[in-house]
Residue, then its C-alpha position, 0 to 999 in steps of 0.5 A: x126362336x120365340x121371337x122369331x115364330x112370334x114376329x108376323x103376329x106382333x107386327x100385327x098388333x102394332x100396326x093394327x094400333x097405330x092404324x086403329x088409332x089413326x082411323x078414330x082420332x082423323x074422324x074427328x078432324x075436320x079437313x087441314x088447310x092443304x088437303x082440300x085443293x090436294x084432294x080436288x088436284x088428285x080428282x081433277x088429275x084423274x078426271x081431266x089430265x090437267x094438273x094445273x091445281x097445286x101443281x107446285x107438288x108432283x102428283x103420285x099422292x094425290x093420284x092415290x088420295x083421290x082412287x077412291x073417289x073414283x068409286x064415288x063420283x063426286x062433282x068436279x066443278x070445272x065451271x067455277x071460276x076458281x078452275x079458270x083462275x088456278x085458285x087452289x084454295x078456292x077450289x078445294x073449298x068448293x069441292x068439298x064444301x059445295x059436292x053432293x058428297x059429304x065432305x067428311x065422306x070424301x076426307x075420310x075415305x082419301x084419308x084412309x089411302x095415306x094410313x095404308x100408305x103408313x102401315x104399308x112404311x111399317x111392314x118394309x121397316x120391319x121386313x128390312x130390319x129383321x133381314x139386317x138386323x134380326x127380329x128383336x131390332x125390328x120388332x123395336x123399330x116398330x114400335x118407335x115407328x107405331x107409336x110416334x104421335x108425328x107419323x101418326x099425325x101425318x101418316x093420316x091426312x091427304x099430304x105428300x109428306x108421307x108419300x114421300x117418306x115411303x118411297x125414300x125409304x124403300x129407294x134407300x133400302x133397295x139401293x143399299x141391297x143392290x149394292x150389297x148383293x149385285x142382284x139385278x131385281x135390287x138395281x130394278x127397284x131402286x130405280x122404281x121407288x127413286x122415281x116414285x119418290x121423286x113423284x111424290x115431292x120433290x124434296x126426294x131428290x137428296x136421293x141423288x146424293x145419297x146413293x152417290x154417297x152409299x157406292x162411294x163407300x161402297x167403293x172404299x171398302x171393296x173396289x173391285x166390286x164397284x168399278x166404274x162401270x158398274x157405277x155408270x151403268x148401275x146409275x144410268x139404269x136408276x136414271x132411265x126406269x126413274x126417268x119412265x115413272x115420270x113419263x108415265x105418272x105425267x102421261x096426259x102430258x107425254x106429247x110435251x116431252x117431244x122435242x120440237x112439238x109446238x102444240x099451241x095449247x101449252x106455252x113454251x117452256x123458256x116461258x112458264x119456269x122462273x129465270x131469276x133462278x139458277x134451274x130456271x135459266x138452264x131449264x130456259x136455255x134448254x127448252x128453247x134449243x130443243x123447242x120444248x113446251x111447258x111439261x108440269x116435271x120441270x115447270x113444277x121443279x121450276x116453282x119449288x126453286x122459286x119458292x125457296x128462293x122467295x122464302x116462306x112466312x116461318x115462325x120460331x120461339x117468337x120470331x118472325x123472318x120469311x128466309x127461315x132460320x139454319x136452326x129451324x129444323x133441329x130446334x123442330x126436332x127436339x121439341x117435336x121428336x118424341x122424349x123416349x126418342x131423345x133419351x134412346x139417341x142420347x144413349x145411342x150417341x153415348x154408346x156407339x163410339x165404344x161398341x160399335x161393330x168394327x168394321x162397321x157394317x155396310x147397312x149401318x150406312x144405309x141408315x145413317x147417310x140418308x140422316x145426315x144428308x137430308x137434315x143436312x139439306x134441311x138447315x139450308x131450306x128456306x122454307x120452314x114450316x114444320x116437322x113433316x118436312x123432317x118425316x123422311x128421317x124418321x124409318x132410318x133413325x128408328x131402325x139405328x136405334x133399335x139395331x144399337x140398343x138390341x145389340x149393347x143394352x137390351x135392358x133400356x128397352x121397356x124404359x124407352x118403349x113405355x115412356x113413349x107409348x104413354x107419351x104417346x097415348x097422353x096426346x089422344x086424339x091431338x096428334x098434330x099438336x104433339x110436342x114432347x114432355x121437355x118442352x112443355x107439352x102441347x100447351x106450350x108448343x106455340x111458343x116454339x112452333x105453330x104452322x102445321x106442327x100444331x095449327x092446320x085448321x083441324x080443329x072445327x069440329x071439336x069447337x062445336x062439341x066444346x060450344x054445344x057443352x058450354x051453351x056457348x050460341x055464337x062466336x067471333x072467330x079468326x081461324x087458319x084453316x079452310x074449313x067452312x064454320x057454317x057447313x058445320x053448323x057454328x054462328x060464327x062472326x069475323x073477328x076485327x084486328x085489335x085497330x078496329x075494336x078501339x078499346x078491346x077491354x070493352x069488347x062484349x063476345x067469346x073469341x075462338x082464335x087459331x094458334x097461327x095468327x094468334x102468334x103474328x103469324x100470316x097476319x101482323x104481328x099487332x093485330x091479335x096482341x091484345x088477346x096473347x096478353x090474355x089468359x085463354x078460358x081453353x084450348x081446343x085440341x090446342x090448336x084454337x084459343x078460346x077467350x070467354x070475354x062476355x060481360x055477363x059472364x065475366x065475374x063467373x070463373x070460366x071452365x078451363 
């Protein structure tokens, strides 16, 4: 009854450190590389009903993101000649850097949109769990959700990766209740954040086979409570009200959806998707026989087929490829999930064969086929960037651990909830860099990983501070991010590729260079080898490598 009375309250205190923590480390971050043109896309969105800025990604994130600067009214350059052309870089760049706004100002306040959005993922993992599973397993989910340096990381900045998260959450949940209880409200919800979370990003749509997957084995345990019917009709009402979000988050676009409407300012849509993919000849096929013209929905669906197609520029313990690696994703699991985490699982996975409620529980499902499947769709991905693309997994696997752990072995508790809070503490304010205590810390991280899971440009900031420190007046610079060094105040000049310099033993200056590039990434593998052969003076938030390589100073040790 203790736990119980005192549940509200702790949820309190856990929330409220991990939103604290969020506000006073993302203030010291300037902007990663995607938030700015997601943030102008956001504004723009709102202002003009145009989505052709980032259009690849869906828009409810960056509606939410950009509210507040409803409020703020700052400038939307529309006459730059990066709106004409759909530079999304560009834009974003001038729209923070060249506003009558602080960029600072307009990063902090989208910003804060996403932590509410976290804390918000907090309260439903904790609401469920309780309901499922009893307070002490969602008071211990919680704390593995608060304290994850990976959600606190992402769970601040002006992406879709938590978005998403959140709403695949709570489709998983309200489905699973549906199909527990029969109750229409549950149907009502599970078709409303299905859609929400397919508007978010499209990497939700693993929803479609999870919730095929969870009535199957729902059917399995009790068939005449999931007859047929009730799954047509169960799937067509999440289809139809998934369906109206799309139309109405899309709404500048509505008349779009009108067969046969051929309004002359929107191409058709055979001509805007990509028929080299499978999607994009059917997606053709269909527009061109219902005469339909090219809607952002499926032309944006379109583009992120084409994209995995195409691949992405990846990076793994070393090695260069464009089409990924099927491993990427658990090799980016073990060196970026907390050690406490990995210690719990290990110990889960031990026990659960032998403890294991029997029959095992419709909600232990709930949890466990959203894992499976959507690591499963992961390993297939050709795009492999970093671990905010595994944060769906996350809730699921934090409130599993916690439902088994609070059932057979209460006593490994403080052991894992200390390890991972001191883990967790020991990477202030470096959250992005996260990488756990057996891979060697964020030290070590681009040896495994660089991209967004250490690297994102958020560190300017900080390289300033640690310039003022180290009377350090001007630097040579090659830096993987969007933020301007000059609207912060840093003389920094262009470092030339190790061709240019000829014999970079002679080379005269402080050299700050980004993980990403440093590491062949983006950039030739060849043209920064010169400094990987080199001892870094410093890392700046682990992210920025600083080699102090002036003459005069040469024969004085360096500050580390």
């Amino acid at each position: 009854m203790g736990t119980l009375r005192s549940f509200p309250a702790l949820v309190v205190v856990l929330l409220g450190i991990m939103g604290t923590v969020q506000v006073l480390s993302i203030r010291q971050e300037t902007q990663t590389w995607d938030e700015g043109f997601d943030l102008a896309g956001g504004y723009s969105y709102w202002k003009t009903g145009d989505f052709r800025i980032n259009r690849e990604h869906p828009p409810l994130g960056k509606y939410i993101n950009a509210l507040p600067l409803l409020f703020m009214n700052p400038t939307l350059p529309l006459d730059d000649p990066s709106w004409a052309r759909t530079d999304n870089v560009n834009f974003g760049v001038r729209f923070l850097y060249y506003n009558r706004i602080p960029a600072d100002t307009l990063l902090f306040w989208a910003r804060l949109m996403t932590i509410l959005l976290t804390l918000a993922l907090g309260l439903a993992l904790a609401w469920w769990a309780r309901k499922r599973f009893g307070a002490g397993a969602a008071l211990f989910a919680l704390l593995l959700f608060a304290f994850d340096p990976n959600l606190i990381a992402h769970g601040r900045y002006v992406t879709s990766d938590m978005v998403v998260t959140l709403f695949s959450f709570l489709a998983c949940i309200t489905w699973g209740e549906y199909l527990l209880t029969n109750s229409r409200k549950y149907l009502i919800l599970a078709g409303l954040t299905f859609g929400l979370a397919i508007v978010s990003k499209f990497s939700a749509f693993f929803l479609i086979p999870v919730y095929a997957l969870l009535f199957g084995i729902g059917w399995l345990r009790r068939r005449r409570e999931f007859s047929v019917r009730r799954l047509v009709r169960s799937s067509a009402a999440v289809a139809a009200i998934a369906a109206l979000v799309v139309v109405i988050v899309y709404a500048p676009e509505a008349r779009l959806l009108i067969p046969g409407n051929w309004d002359p300012s929107a191409p058709s849509l055979r001509s805007a998707v990509d028929q080299r993919t499978m999607y994009g000849r059917v997606v053709a096929w269909v527009g061109s026989h219902l005469g339909l013209r090219a809607h952002s929905f499926p032309v944006a669906v379109g583009m992120v087929f084409a994209h995995n197609d195409m691949g992405h520029t990846a990076y793994l313990m070393g090695q260069h490829s464009q089409m990924g690696w099927w491993y990427f994703f658990p090799v980016t699991f073990a060196v970026k999930t907390p050690t406490a985490v990995l210690l719990a699982l290990l110990l889960f996975l031990i026990l659960f064969p032998f403890v294991r409620p029997r029959p095992l529980p419709f909600e232990w499902y709930v949890l466990i086929v959203p894992i499976v499947v959507y690591f499963g769709f992961s390993m297939t991905s050709h795009i492999n960037i970093g671990v905010r693309h595994l944060l769906p997994i996350y809730p699921f696997l934090y409130v599993l651990l916690a439902a088994g752990l609070v059932r057979w072995k209460r006593y490994a508790l403080w052991a894992i909830g200390i390890l991972l809070v001191a883990e967790s503490l020991a990477i202030y304010p470096h959250y992005l860099a996260f990488f756990n205590w057996p891979s060697g810390g964020p030290g070590n991280g681009p040896k495994y990983l660089v991209d967004s899971n250490i690297d994102w440009g958020q560190d300017v900031l900080k390289l300033k501070r640690y310039m003022a420190e180290h009377n350090i007046p001007k630097i040579w610079v090659c830096y993987f991010g969007r933020a301007e060094m000059w609207y912060y105040g840093l003389n920094a000049a262009m470092l030339p590729v190790e061709s240019k310099l000829g014999d970079t033993s002679q080379f005269d200056g402080v050299v700050a260079i980004s993980a990403t590039p440093l590491m062949g990434v983006y950039v030739p593998p060849e043209d920064y080898a010169w400094l990987r052969a080199l001892k870094p003076d410093a890392k700046i938030g682990y992210s920025i490598y600083l080699y102090d390589l002036r003459k005069k100073t040469r024969s004085t040790p360096a500050t580390k």
